[in-house]
LUMKOLGU-564541 format. One record per residue (C-alpha): x, y, z. Coordinates in pm, whole numbers, plus 50000, padded with zeros to 5 digits. Example, Ala and Ser with C-alpha at 12.3 -4.5 7.8 and 13.67 -1.06 7.14 Angstrom:
BEGIN
[[51230,49550,50780]]
[[51367,49894,50714]]
// end
This chain:
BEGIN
[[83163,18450,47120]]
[[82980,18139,47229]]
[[83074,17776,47210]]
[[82802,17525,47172]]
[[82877,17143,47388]]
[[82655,16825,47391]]
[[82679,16722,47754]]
[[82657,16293,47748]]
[[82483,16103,47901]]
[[82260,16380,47953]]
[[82187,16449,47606]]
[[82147,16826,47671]]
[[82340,17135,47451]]
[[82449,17405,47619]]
[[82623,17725,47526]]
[[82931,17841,47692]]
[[83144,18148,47699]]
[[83470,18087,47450]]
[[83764,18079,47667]]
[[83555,17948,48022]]
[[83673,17663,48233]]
[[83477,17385,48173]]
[[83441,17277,48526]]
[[83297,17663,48625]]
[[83083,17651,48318]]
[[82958,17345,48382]]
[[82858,17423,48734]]
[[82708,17759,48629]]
[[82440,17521,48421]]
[[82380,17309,48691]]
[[82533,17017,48598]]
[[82698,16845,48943]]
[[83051,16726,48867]]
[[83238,16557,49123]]
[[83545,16799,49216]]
[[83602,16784,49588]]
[[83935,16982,49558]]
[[83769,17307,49441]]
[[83896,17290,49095]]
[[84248,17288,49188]]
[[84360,16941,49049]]
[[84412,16740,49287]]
[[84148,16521,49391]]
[[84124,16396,48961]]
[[83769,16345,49055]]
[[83641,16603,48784]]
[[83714,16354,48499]]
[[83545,16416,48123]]
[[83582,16237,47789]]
[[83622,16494,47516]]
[[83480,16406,47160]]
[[83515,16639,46857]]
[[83693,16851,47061]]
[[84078,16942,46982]]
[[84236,16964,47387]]
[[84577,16965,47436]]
[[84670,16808,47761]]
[[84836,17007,48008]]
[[85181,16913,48217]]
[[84964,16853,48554]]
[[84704,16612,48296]]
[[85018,16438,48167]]
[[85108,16401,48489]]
[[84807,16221,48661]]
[[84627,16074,48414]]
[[84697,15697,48297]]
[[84795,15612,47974]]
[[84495,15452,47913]]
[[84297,15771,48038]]
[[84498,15992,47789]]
[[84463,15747,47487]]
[[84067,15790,47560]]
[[84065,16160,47536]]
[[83999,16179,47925]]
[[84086,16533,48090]]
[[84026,16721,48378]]
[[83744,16959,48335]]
[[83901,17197,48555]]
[[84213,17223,48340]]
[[83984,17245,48017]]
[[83909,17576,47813]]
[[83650,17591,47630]]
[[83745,17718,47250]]
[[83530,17455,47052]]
[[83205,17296,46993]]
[[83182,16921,47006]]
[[83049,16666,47277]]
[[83175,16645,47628]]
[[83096,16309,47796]]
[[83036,16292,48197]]
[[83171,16017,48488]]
[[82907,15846,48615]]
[[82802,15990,48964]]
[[82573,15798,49214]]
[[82434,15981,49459]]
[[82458,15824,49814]]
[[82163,15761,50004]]
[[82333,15705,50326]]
[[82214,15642,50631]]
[[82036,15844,50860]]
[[81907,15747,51228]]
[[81775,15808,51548]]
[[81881,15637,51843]]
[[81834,15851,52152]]
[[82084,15589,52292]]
[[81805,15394,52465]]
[[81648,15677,52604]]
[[81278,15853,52611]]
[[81220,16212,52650]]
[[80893,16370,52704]]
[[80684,16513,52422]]
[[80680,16884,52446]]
[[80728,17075,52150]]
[[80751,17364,52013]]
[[80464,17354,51788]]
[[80167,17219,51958]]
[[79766,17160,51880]]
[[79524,17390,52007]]
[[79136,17296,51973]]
[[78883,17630,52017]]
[[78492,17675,52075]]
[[78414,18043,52086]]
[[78131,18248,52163]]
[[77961,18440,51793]]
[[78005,18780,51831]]
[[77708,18942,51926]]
[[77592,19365,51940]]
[[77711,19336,52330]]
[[78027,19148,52217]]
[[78192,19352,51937]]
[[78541,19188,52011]]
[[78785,19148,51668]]
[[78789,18797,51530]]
[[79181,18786,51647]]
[[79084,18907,51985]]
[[78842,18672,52080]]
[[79090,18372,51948]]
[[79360,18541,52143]]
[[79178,18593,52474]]
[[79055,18212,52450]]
[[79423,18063,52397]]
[[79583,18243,52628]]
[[79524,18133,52956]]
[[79677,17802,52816]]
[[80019,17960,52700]]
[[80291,18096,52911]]
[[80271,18480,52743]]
[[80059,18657,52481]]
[[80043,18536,52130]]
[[80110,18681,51796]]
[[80007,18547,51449]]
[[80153,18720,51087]]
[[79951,18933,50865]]
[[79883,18628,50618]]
[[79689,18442,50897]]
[[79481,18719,50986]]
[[79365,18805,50624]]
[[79205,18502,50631]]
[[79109,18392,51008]]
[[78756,18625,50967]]
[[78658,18392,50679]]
[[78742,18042,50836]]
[[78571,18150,51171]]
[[78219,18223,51004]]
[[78313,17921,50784]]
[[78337,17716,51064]]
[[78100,17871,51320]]
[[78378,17982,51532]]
[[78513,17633,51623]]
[[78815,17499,51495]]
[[79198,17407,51600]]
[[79490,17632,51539]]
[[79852,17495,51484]]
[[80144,17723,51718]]
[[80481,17755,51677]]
[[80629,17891,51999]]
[[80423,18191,52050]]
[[80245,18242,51690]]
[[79979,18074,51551]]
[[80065,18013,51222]]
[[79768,17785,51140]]
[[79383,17743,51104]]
[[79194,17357,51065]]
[[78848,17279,51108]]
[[78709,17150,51418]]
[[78778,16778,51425]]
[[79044,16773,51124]]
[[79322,16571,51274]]
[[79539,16700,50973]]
[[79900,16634,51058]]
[[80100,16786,51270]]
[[80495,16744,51176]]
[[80855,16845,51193]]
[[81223,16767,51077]]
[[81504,16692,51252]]
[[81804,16799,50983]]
[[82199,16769,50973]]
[[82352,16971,50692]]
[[82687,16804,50717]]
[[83024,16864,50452]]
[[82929,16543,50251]]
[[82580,16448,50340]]
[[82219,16587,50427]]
[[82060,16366,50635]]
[[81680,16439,50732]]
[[81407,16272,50980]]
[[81032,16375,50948]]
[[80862,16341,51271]]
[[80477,16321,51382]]
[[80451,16581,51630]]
[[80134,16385,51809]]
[[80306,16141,51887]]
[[80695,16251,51857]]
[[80724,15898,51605]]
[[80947,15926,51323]]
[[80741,15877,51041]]
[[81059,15895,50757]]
[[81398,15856,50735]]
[[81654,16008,50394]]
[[82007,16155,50317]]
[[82133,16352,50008]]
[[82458,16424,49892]]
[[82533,16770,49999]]
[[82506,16936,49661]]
[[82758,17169,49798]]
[[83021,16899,49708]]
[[83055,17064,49342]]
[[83217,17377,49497]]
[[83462,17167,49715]]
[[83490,16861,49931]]
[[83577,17095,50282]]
[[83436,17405,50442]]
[[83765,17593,50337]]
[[83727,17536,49993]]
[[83345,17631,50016]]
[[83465,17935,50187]]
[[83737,18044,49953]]
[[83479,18021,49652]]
[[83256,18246,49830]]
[[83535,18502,49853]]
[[83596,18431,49426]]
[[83319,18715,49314]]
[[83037,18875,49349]]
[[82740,18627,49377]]
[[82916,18304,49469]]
[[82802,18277,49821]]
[[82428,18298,49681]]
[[82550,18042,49438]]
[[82659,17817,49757]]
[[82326,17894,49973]]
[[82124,17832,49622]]
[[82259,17509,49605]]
[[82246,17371,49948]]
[[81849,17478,49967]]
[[81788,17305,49672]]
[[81946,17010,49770]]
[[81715,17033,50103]]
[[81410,17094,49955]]
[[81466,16808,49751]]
[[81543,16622,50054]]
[[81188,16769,50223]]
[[80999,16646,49955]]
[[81111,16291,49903]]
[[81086,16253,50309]]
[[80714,16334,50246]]
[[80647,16100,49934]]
[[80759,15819,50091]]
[[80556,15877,50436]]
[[80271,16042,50211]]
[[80233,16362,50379]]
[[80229,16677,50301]]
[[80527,16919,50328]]
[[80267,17195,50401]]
[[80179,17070,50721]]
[[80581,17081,50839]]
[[80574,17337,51061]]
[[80891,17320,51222]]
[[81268,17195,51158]]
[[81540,17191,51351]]
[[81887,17240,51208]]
[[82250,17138,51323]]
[[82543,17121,51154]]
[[82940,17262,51126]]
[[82985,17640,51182]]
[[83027,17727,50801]]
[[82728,17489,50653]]
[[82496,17728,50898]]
[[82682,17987,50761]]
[[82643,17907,50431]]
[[82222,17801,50507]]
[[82153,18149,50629]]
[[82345,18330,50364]]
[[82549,18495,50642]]
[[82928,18550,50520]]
[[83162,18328,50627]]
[[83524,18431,50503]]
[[83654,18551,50880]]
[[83620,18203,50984]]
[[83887,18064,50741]]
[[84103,18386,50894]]
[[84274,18398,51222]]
[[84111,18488,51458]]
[[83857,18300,51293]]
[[83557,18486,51407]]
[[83201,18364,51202]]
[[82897,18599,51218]]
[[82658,18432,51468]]
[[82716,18123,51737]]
[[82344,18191,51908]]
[[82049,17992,51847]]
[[81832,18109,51591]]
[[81482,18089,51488]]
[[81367,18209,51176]]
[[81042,18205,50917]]
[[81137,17960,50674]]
[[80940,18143,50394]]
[[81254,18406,50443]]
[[81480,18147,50401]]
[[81312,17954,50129]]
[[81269,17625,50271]]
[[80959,17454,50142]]
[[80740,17362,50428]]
[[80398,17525,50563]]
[[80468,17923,50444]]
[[80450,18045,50837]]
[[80685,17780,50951]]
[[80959,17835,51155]]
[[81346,17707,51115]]
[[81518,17623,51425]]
[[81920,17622,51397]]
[[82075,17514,51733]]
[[82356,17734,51874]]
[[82704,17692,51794]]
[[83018,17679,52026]]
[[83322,17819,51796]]
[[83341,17899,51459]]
[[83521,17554,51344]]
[[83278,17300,51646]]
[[82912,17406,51543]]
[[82558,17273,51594]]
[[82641,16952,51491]]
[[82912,16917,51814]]
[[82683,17073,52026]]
[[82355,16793,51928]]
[[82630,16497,52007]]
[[82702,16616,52329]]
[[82313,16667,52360]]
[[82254,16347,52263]]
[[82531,16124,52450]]
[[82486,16328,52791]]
[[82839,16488,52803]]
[[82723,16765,52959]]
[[82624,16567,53288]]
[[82885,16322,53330]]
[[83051,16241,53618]]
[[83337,16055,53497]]
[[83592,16103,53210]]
[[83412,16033,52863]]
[[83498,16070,52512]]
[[83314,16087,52170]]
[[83468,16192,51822]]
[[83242,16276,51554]]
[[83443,16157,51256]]
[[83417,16285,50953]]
[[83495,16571,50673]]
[[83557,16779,50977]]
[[83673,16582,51289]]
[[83538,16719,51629]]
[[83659,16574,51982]]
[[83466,16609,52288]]
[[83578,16511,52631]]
[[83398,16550,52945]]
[[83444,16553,53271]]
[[83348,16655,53602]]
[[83457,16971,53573]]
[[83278,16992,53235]]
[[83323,16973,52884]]
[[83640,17055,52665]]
[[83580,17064,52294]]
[[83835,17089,51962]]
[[83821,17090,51566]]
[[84046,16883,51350]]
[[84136,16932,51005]]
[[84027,16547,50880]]
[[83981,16644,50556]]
[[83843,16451,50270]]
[[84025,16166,50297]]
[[83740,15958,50523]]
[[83456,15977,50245]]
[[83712,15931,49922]]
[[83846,16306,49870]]
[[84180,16325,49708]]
[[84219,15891,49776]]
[[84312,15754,49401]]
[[84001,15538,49407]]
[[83811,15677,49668]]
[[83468,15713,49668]]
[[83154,15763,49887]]
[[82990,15499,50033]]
[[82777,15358,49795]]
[[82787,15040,49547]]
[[83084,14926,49459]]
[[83293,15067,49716]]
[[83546,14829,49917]]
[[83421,14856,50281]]
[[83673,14612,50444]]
[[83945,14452,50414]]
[[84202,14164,50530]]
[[84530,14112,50426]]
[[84650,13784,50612]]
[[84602,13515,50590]]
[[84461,13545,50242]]
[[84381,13884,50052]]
[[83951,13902,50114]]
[[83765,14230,50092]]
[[83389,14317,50117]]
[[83247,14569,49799]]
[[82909,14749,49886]]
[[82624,14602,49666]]
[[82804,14311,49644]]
[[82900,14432,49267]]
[[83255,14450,49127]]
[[83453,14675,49307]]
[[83546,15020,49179]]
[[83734,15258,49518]]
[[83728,15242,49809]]
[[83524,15430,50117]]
[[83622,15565,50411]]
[[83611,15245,50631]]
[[83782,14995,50370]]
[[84032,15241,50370]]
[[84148,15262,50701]]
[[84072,14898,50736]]
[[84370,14881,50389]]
[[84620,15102,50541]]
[[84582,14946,50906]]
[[84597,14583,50765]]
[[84888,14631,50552]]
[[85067,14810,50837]]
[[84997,14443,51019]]
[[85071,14287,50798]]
[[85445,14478,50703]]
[[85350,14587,50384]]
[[85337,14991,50574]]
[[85604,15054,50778]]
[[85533,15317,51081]]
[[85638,15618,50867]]
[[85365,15459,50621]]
[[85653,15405,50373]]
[[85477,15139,50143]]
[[85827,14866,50137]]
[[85970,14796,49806]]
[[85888,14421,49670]]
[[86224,14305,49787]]
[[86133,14419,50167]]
[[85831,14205,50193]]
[[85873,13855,50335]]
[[85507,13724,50202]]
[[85281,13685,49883]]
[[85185,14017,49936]]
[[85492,14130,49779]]
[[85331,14042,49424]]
[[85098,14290,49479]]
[[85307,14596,49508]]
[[85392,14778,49212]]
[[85624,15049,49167]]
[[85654,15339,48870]]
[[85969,15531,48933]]
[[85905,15709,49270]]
[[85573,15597,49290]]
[[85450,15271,49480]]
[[85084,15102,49508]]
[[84922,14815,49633]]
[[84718,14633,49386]]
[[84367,14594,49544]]
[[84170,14411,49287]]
[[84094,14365,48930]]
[[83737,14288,48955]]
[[83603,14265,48567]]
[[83903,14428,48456]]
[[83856,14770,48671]]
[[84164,14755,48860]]
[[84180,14921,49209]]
[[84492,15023,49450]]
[[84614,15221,49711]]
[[84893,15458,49630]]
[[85150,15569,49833]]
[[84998,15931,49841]]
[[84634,15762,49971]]
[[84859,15666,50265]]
[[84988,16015,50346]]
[[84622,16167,50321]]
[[84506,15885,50557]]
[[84810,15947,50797]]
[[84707,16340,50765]]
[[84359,16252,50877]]
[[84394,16009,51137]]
[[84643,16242,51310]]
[[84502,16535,51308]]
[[84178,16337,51514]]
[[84487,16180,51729]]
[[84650,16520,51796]]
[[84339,16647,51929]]
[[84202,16371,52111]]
[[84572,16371,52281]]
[[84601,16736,52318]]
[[84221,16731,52488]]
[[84345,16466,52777]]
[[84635,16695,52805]]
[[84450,16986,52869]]
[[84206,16751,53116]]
[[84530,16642,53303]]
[[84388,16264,53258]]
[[84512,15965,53066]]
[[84341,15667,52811]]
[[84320,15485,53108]]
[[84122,15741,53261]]
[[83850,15740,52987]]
[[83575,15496,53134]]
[[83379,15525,52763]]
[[83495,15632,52412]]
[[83192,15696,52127]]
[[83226,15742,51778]]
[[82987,15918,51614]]
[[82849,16033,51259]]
[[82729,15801,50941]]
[[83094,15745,50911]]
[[83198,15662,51197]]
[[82950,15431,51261]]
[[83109,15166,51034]]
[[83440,15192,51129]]
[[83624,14827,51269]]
[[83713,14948,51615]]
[[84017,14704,51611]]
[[84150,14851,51310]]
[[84130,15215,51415]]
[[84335,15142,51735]]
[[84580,14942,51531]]
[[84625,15224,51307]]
[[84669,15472,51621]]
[[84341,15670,51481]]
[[84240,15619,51851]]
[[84495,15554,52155]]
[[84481,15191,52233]]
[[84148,15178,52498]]
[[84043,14850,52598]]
[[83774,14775,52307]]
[[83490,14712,52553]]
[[83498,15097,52600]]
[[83436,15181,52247]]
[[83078,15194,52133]]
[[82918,15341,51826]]
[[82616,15544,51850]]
[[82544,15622,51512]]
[[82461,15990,51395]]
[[82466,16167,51688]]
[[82398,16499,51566]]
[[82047,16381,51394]]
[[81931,16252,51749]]
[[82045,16592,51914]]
[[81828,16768,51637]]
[[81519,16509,51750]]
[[81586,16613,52080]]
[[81567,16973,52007]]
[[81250,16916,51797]]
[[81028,16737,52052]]
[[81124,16895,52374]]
[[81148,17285,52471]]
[[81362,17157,52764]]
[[81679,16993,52533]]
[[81677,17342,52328]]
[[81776,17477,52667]]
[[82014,17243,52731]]
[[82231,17310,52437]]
[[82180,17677,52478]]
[[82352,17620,52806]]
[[82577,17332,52698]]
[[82707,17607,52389]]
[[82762,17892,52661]]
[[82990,17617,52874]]
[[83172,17431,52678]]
[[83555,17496,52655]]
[[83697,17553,52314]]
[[84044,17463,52273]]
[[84217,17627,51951]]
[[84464,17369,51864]]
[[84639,17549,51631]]
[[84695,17829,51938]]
[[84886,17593,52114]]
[[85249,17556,52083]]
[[85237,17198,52132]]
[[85032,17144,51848]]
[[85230,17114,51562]]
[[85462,16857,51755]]
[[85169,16623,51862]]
[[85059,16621,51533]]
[[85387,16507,51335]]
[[85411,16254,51634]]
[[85054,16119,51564]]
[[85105,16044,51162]]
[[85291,15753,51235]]
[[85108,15403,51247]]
[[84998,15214,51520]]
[[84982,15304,51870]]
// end
């Protein structure tokens, strides 16, 4: 039996299965609906206004949802079955555009890529010179190559053609050792490549002249992954849901990619055709999840994933939209939970050559700490979570309009929103600028216990309101959309800034050095980048180093990718960088568990 919906603001009807969950049904349409905790409940992100339709709210509904919410026939989709026609109205969702750079922290490289320009005169066959048409282009290039070169059956169905068409002069476009392309003498058509990062939350993209190694466009797209889950776990456990899901997953995040491609093209006006090459980092299971490779070990101790190595592969097998015999570069990995992504930052900031004690964190969905020193580099994975970029935080959301970036608490309340609009959540960076000014300010205490009215010596007091067991901090009411910070967005903060502490403490442990050893601490990723450093040390996400030593670089990853797109030379770097970098398992060690509880509490 089928069900027919109208989905609002969309204005589409669909039919659905009777008895389906409306959040899987939904998804199976394509229609993205914001529900970072996999459908479980918990992140109340996957919110839908029922009309026509008779619902009955369940106990975990009644539970989380405000009076107000209930009264408008608001329900979580993933606690809906479907058993009636009627209309089902959607949140609204933004996508963020965030941002996406290049840096090379001050540095050139040389130009020397992997897909070069060759131009070509060559002699017309004649009755004394009977050599094939791919001979004779062979035997020219070659003496300029390192080895012999190869070109696909599609290229020589048609290089007999352009030859006569041309009279045997012309340029031909190679990637590594295949020639994958024919122009006309004198052409000049372009010659590009992409630098991506497929992280958790965000694809971030830069399309880059390979004359000139310029980038020509920068973009970023909500992972469209984020539907399925807001981690890599709960990507990984819908995989392992039925037959067809991890196609679902790889489905998705090409789409999203493409997508991504394209736009990067419009707004540079070129052509996606003449992309020849991209170059791809990211986390263990996104690559994973690119390739279509299975990747339900790595959620499973030992957690063992199905390839670390560098890989290079046609992208016309993959299904990436650029020129049909282009190639897709994915940078090796190091352990199945510190991928591509960990390997470009270290590429990127010079880890690997450092002869003093230095420290970067990538911060984000998935938190990776690096430290290096002379004796080389030590590496570990964090659990963050979603907590940084909104998951399972009341009013958290991404970093786009409306979102409270900062905040102050004394000596007056005064907090900057995103677009300058009303505010509506909060991101990752007003959040741990909330929770580490309201520890200040003795509104927190260091357990993160949020103090009862009574306890609070200050005007801040008239802010706090508790409901039975529950406690918040009243944020704003900015045209009449209230905002706070529960009690519970505390714990998920304290869960995520120590599991980065844990590791960045167990790493120096491991090192035998101190903070005061560590002559330079970065922070990388989109995230991290906007991040007050004097707040994170005040809430103990970092041990207290002398500010002077902490500087931002940005996305990190995204330059390592550049790197690896417009020199052969970095691509061996990280090959070696992968094969020497120390993994440390934190959850292996028997210390772990103990650092961890230490590092929840606030401040230093």
């Amino acid at each position: 039996m089928k069900v027919r919906l109208r989905v609002l603001p969309l204005d589409r009807e669909l039919s659905f299965k009777a008895g389906a969950n409306l959040r899987e049904a939904l998804l199976e349409s394509g229609i993205a609906l914001d529900s970072p905790c996999g459908g479980q409940g918990t992140c109340l992100k996957c919110k839908v206004q029922l009309s026509g339709i008779t619902q009955r709210f369940t106990p975990l509904e009644r539970e989380k949802l405000s009076a107000e919410e209930l009264d408008g026939g608001w329900h979580l989709a993933c606690q809906v079955t479907v058993e009636e026609a009627g209309e089902v109205r959607l949140p609204e969702l933004e996508v963020s555009r965030a941002k996406a750079g290049f840096g090379l922290l001050g540095e050139e490289i040389p130009l020397q890529p992997n897909v070069r320009r060759r131009h070509f005169e060559l002699s017309c066959p004649t009755i004394q010179d009977q050599r094939a048409d791919w001979d004779r282009l062979a035997e020219h290039l070659e003496p300029l190559e390192p080895g012999p070169l190869r070109a696909g059956l599609s290229l020589l169905r048609e290089i007999s053609h352009r030859l006569r068409e041309w009279n045997f002069a012309g340029e031909v476009i190679l990637v590594g050792d295949e020639v994958v392309a024919l122009d006309p003498p004198g052409s000049a058509r372009d010659m590009l490549g992409v630098a991506l990062d497929i992280g958790t939350t965000t694809l971030a993209a830069g399309l880059v002249d390979l004359d000139t190694g310029k980038v020509v466009a920068l973009d970023a797209e909500l992972n469209p992954q984020f539907v399925f889950g807001a981690d890599v776990i709960s990507r990984i456990m819908y995989t392992q849901d039925g037959p067809g899901k991890r196609e679902n997953l790889q489905k998705e995040l090409l789409k999203g990619i493409n997508q991504l491609l394209g736009r990067l093209c419009r707004s540079a006006g070129r052509e996606r055709e003449r992309i020849f090459e991209v170059t791809v980092v990211g986390n263990t299971t996104m690559l994973h999840s690119l390739l279509g490779l299975d990747a339900g070990h790595i959620a499973l101790a030992p957690y063992v994933g199905g390839i670390n190595r560098a890989l290079s592969i046609p992208a016309a097998e993959l299904g990436m939209q650029i020129h049909p015999r282009g190639r897709i570069y994915v940078l090796p990995s190091i352990a199945s939970f510190v991928g591509a992504d960990t390997v470009a930052v270290i590429l990127a900031t010079r880890l690997h050559q450092t002869d003093v004690p230095r420290l970067a964190i990538d911060i984000g969905t998935n938190g990776e700490v690096m430290l290096a020193t002379k004796e080389g580099v030590l590496t570990a994975s964090t659990a963050a979570g979603p907590a940084f970029e909104g998951g399972r935080i009341k009013y958290g959301m991404r970093a786009i309009k409306g979102a409270i970036s900062s905040f102050q608490a004394m000596p007056s309340v005064e907090y900057k929103v995103i677009g300058g609009a009303a505010a509506r959540g909060i991101c990752g960076s007003g959040l741990i600028d909330l929770v580490a000014e309201l520890f200040r300010a003795g509104v927190l205490d260091r357990k993160g216990r949020m103090l009862l009215p009574s306890e609070i010596d200050s005007s801040l007091a008239e802010r706090i309101r508790v409901r039975g067991e529950e406690r918040e901090f009243v944020i704003s009411k900015d045209e009449g959309k209230e905002v706070t910070l529960t009690q519970q967005d505390v714990r998920e903060l304290q869960l995520a800034k120590g599991a980065i502490r844990a590791g960045i403490e167990l790493l120096m442990k491991e090192a035998k050095i101190g903070p005061d050893d560590i002559q330079e601490v970065l922070l990388a990723g989109v995230f991290g980048n906007y991040i007050n450093r004097e707040k994170a040390v005040t809430l103990g996400l970092i041990p207290p180093f002398p500010l002077e030593k902490v500087h931002f670089i940005g996305n990190g990853a995204m330059d390592g990718a550049l790197r690896a797109l417009i020199n052969l030379e970095e691509r061996r770097q990280a090959d070696q960088i992968a094969a020497l970098a120390h993994h440390i398992e934190l959850s292996g060690r028997p210390d772990f568990e103990e650092t961890f509880l230490r590092c929840l509490a606030l401040g230093n």
